[in-house]
N, C-alpha and C positions, 0 to 999 in steps of 0.2 A: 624269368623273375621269380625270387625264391618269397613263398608269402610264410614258410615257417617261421613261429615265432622263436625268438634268443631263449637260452635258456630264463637268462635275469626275468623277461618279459613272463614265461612260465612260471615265474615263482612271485611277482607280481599280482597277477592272475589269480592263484592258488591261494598267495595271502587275502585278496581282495575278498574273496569268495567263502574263506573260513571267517573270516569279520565280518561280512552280512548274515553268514549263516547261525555265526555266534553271535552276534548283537541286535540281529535284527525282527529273527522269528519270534521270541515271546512277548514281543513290546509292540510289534508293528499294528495291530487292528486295534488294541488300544489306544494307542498314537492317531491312527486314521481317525477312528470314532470317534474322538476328543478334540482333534485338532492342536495336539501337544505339540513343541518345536522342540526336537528330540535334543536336549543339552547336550547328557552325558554323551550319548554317541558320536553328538558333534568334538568333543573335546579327547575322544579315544581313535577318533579318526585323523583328527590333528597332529595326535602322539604317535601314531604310526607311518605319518605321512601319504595317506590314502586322499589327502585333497591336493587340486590344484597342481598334478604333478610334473607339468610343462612349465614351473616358475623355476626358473633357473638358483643352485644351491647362494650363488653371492645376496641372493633376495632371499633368500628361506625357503626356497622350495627342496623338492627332494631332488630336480635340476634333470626329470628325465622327458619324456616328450608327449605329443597330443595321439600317438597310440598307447603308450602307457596309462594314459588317461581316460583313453576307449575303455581301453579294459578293464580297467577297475571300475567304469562306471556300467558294463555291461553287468559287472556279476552286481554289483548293488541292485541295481532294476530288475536284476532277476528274482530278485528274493521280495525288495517291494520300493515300487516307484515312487513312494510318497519321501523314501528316508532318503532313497537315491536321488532324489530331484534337490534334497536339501543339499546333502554334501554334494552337488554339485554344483549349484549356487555361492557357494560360500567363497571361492574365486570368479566368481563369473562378471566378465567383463576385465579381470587384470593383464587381460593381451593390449588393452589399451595402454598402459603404463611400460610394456615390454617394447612395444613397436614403435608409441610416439612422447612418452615420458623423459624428465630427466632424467638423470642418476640421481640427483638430489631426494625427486619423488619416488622410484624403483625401490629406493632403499627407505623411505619414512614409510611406505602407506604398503608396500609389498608385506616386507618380513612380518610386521605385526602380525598379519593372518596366519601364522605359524606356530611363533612363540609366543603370541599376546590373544586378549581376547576380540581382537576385531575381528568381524565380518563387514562383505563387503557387497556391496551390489549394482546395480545397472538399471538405472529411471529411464526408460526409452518410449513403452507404450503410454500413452492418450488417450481420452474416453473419444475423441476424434480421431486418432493417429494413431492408426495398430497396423498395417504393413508398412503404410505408406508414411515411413518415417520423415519423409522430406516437409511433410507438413503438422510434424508439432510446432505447438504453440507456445511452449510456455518459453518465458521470454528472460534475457540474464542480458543484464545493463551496467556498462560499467562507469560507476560513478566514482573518478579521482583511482585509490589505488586497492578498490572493493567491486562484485561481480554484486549486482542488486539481483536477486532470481524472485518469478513469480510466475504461479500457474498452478498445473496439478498432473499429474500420474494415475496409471492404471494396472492393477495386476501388475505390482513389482515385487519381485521375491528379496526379504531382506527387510519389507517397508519399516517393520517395527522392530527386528532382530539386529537390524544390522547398524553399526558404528559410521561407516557413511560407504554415499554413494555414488558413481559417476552420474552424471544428468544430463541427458540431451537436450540441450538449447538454443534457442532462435537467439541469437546477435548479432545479425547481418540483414534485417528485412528488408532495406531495400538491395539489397544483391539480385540481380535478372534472373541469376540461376537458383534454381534449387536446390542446388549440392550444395551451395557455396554460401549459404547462410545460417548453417549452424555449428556450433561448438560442444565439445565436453568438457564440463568442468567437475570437481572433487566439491562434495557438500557434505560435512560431518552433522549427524542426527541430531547432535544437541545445538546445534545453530537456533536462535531463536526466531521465531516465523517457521520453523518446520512442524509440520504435525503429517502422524501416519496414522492412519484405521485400518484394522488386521480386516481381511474378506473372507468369511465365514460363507458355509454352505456349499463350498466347492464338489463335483463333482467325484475328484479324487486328491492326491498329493496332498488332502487335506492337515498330514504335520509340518509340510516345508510352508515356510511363512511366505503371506502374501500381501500384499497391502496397498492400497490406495493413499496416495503423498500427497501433499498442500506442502505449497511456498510461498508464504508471506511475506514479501520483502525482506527474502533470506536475505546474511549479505554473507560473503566470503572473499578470503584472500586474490588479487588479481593473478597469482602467481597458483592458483588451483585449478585453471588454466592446464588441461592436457593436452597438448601438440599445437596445433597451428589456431588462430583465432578465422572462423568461417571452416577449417577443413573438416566438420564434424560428421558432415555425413561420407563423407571417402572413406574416416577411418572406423565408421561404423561399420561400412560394409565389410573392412579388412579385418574386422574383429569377428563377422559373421562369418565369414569364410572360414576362418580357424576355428569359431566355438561347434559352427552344426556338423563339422568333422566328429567328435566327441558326440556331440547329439544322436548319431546315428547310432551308438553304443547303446543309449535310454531302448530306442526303438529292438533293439536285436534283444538286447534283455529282458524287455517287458512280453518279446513274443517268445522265449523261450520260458519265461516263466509261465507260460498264459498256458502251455504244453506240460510242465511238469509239475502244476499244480493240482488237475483231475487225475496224473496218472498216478498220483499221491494218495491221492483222497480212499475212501475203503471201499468195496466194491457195493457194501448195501448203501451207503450214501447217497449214490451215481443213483442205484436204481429205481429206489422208494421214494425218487426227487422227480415228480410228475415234470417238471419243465423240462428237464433232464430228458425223461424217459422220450418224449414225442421227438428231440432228436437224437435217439439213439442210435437210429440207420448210419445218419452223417456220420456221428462220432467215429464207427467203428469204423468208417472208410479211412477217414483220416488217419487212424490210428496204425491202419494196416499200411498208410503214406508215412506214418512220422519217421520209424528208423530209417528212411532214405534219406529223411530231410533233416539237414543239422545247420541249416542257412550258409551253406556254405557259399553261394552266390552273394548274400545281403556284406558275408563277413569278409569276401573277397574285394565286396565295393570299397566297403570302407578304410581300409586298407589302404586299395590304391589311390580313394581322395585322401 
């Protein structure tokens, strides 16, 4: 099995990596400290076609695949996981529309994230329901030829940025199964009864937006409706399966940055840094490890997922 990358894929890579290293480094701990949602970069990232890069070109993507997507999202994380977590959110969640969308929807709600200025996003977690998706709560009713939605979210990237979002919803409670009673459905931000609160104080990723959502007897079209009504949790998980493929790119990035950010730094920095100094033994072990280690186990994994 050949894991060398194509040439295209090297030049991919190369561009990704001069657009974080050009756009990223003098804004970035600004951006963190602030809690800024980096525009321009999002809208430069868009022109280059650095997001989303597995939406196929008849939807507006650049039509190439979810390794092409690893990658560029490695070198982002490399430089800084706050920007990187942004632009990768900004299609997160449109494998739903690829996998069980019509063409009607593929082409209204896809392309926009390209050439227009939507963003999009993914309502899943719960202030009760963070693995265990099979028991959200928030509930979508359908009354006549409108989805009635109410409840609330947690920690959704997009809450306050974004143009709308897919929302995982209970509409089958009394289904026996668990799998089988909820839906996704499309809910645009200006709907009325929506309201988001940005979540301040994060530990890190602090410019990609974060938000906590309320739905007041949202209502929306019956036909905003993606894939089957009840099949909401099979094609979550078939949406997980493709996105934590990419996800494993944040992880390889952020530990390669986490390596070439001390060996950057000046040498009296390191020294005169009492925290520093008490593990200076380890450091040097490490460092006398690092030219062996270039992950090439973490990067062969992901690869073959």
């Amino acid at each position: 099995m050949d894991f060398d990358l194509t040439k295209e894929q090297k030049y991919i890579q190369k561009a990704a990596r001069e657009f974080a290293v050009g756009e990223f480094t003098d804004v970035a701990l600004d951006l963190d400290i602030n809690g800024t949602f980096p525009a321009d970069i999002v809208k430069k990232a868009k022109a280059l076609d650095l997001i989303g890069l597995f939406i196929p070109e008849e939807y507006g993507g650049p039509g190439l695949g979810f390794l092409e997507q690893t990658l560029v999202l490695e070198e982002f994380w490399k430089v800084d996981p706050g920007i990187g977590q942004q632009l990768s959110s900004l299609t997160f969640g449109a494998e739903e529309f690829l996998l069980y969308g019509t063409e009607e929807q593929k082409k209204k709600w896809l392309a926009p994230l390209f050439k227009g200025d939507a963003i999009m996003g993914f309502a899943i977690t719960e202030p009760d329901a963070g693995s265990d998706t099979a028991s959200a709560s928030t509930t979508a009713v359908l009354d006549g030829d409108e989805w009635v939605i109410n409840g609330s979210k947690i920690m959704i990237g997009n809450g306050t940025v974004g143009t709308f979002l897919l929302v995982f919803c209970l509409t089958d409670p009394e289904v026996t199964s668990k799998t089988g009673r909820h839906s996704i459905i499309i809910v645009e931000t200006d709907r009325e009864g929506y309201k988001a609160e940005a979540m301040h104080g994060k530990m890190g990723l602090r410019c990609s937006d974060t938000a906590a959502i309320y739905f007041n007897n949202v209502r929306v079209p019956a036909d905003n409706l993606v894939g089957e009504r009840g099949n909401g949790f099979i094609q979550l998980m078939n949406f997980f399966d493709r996105s934590r493929a990419y996800v494993s790119g944040h992880g390889l990035g952020l530990s390669q940055g986490a390596w070439i950010w001390p060996s950057n730094m000046p040498r009296g920095a390191i020294s005169s840094a009492n925290p520093l100094r008490l593990c200076s033994r380890p450091s040097l072990k490490l460092r006398r490890w690092r030219p062996r280690s270039k992950s090439p186990a973490t990067r062969s994994t992901r690869r073959l997922g």
